[in-house]
N, C-alpha and C positions, 0 to 999 in steps of 0.2 A: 594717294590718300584712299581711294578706293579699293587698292589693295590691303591696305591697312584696315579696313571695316570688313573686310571679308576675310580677315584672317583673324580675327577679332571674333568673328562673328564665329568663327568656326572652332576658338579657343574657348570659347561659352560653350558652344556645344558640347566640347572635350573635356569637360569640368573634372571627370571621373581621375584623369589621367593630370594632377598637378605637376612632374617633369616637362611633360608636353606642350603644358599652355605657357611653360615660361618661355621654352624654346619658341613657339611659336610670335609671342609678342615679340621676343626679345630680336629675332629676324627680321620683322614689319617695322616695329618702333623704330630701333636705332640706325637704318639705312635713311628711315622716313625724315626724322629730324635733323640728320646730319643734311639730307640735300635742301630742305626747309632753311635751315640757318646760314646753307652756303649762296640759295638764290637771294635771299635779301632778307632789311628788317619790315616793319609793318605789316601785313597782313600775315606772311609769310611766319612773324615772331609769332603771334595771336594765334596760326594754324600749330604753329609749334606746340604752346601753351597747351591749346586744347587737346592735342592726340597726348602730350604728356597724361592731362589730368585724365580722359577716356584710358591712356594704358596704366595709370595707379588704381582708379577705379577700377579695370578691369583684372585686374590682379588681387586685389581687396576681396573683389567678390569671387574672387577663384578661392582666394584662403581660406577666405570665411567660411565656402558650400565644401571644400576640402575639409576642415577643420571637424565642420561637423558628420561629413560623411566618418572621417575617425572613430569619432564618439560615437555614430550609431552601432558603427563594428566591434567597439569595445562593447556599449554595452548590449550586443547579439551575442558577445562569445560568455558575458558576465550572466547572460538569460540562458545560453546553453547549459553553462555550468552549475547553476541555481537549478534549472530543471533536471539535468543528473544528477543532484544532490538530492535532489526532495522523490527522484526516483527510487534512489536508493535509499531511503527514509521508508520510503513506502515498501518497498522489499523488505524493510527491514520488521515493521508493522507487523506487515502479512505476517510473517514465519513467527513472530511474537505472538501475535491472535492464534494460527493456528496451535502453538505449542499451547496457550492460553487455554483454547478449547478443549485441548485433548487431557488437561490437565484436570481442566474443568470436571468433564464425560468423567475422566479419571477419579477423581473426587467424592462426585454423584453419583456415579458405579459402588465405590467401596462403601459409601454413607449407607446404602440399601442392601449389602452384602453382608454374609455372613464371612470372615476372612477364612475358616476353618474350611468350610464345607463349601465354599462359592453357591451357597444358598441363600433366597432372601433373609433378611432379618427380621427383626418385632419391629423398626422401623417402618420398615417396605410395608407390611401387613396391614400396620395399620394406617397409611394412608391407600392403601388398596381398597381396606374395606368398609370406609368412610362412605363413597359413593356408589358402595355395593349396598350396605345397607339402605341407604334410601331408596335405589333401586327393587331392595326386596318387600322395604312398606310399603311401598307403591304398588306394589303388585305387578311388577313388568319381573322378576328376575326370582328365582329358586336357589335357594344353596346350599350345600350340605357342605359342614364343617368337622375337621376328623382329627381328633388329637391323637398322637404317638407317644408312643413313651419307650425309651429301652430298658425292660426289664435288668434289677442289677449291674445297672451300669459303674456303680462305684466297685465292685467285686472285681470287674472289669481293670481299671485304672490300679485299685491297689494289689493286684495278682500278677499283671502285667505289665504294668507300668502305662503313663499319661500315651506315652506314641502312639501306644497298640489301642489304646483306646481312641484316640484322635483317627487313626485310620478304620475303628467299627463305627466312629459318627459319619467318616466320608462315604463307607459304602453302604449306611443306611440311607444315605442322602440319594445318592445312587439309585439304586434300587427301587426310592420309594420317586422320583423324575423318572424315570424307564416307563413308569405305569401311570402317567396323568399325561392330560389332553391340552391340545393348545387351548388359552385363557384359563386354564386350573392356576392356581399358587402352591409354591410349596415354601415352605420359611422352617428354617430353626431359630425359635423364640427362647430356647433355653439350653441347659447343659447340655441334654441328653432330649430335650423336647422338640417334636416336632409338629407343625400344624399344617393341616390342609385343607386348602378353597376349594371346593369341587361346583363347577357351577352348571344350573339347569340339572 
């Protein structure tokens, strides 16, 4: 009988391992109760009895911390798989935002561009010089402003055609960025017009 508690005892311990714990009871029990039932009835039956119900019990609660050790490993591999899923979600995000971004810059680049001349526009200008001018009423800030114009530019267009004219608006654009200073502006606000910020 004290073999049988100590093999008991040590099949608790082994809970991890449910092949092992059956083996083990199953060696203890059934040697235990056969020699019980062959030395006699009464006390003998009674010791019988009780290592039965000690080895159902002990077997119940092997299933049971078995059973659920299962369940925690399913759901460790159901957590694994969730958090590489929502990893890859997240991967998936990022390169959305960043294309998002670049779409965005992309967007808000051309909104203030001029397409022709990649010069600013009468948009850009005039939110440039919204808090230029109150800079200038205040007295913190100087600015001389410089209108252009291409002489005959329709002569241009109808003698030569729209290209040859699109390309004298890019190299006036040119030309006239080659000669201004960092925080100048420079904008084409119309066909053939162009304006400049010169500041201080």
């Amino acid at each position: 009988y004290a073999a049988f508690v100590a093999t008991s005892l040590l099949a608790i311990t082994y809970i991890a391992a449910l092949p092992a714990s059956l083996v083990l009871v199953a060696a203890s029990v059934l040697p235990l109760v056969g020699f019980m039932v062959w030395e006699g009835p009464g006390v003998m039956v009674l010791l019988a009895l009780g290592t039965l119900v000690c080895a159902v019990a002990l077997q119940l609660r092997v299933f049971s911390i078995h059973g659920t050790l299962l369940q925690a490993l399913a759901a460790e591999r159901q957590n694994a798989a969730l958090v590489q899923e929502l990893q890859t979600y997240r991967q998936t995000l990022e390169t959305e935002n960043a294309s998002l971004d670049s779409s965005l810059r992309a967007a808000a680049h051309a909104a203030h561009r001029d397409p022709l001349t990649g010069l600013f526009n009468r948009r850009h200008v005039t939110a440039y010089a919204e808090p230029l001018a109150e800079a200038v009423q205040a007295g913190r800030e100087q600015v001389t402003l410089c209108m252009v114009d291409v002489d005959h530019f329709k002569q241009v267009n109808d003698r030569h055609g729209h290209r040859v004219g699109d390309e004298v608006l890019r190299a006036v654009g040119t030309l006239l960025g080659a000669r201004l200073r960092e925080g100048d502006c420079l904008a084409r606000i119309g066909g053939e017009e162009f304006m400049i910020v010169l500041r201080q």
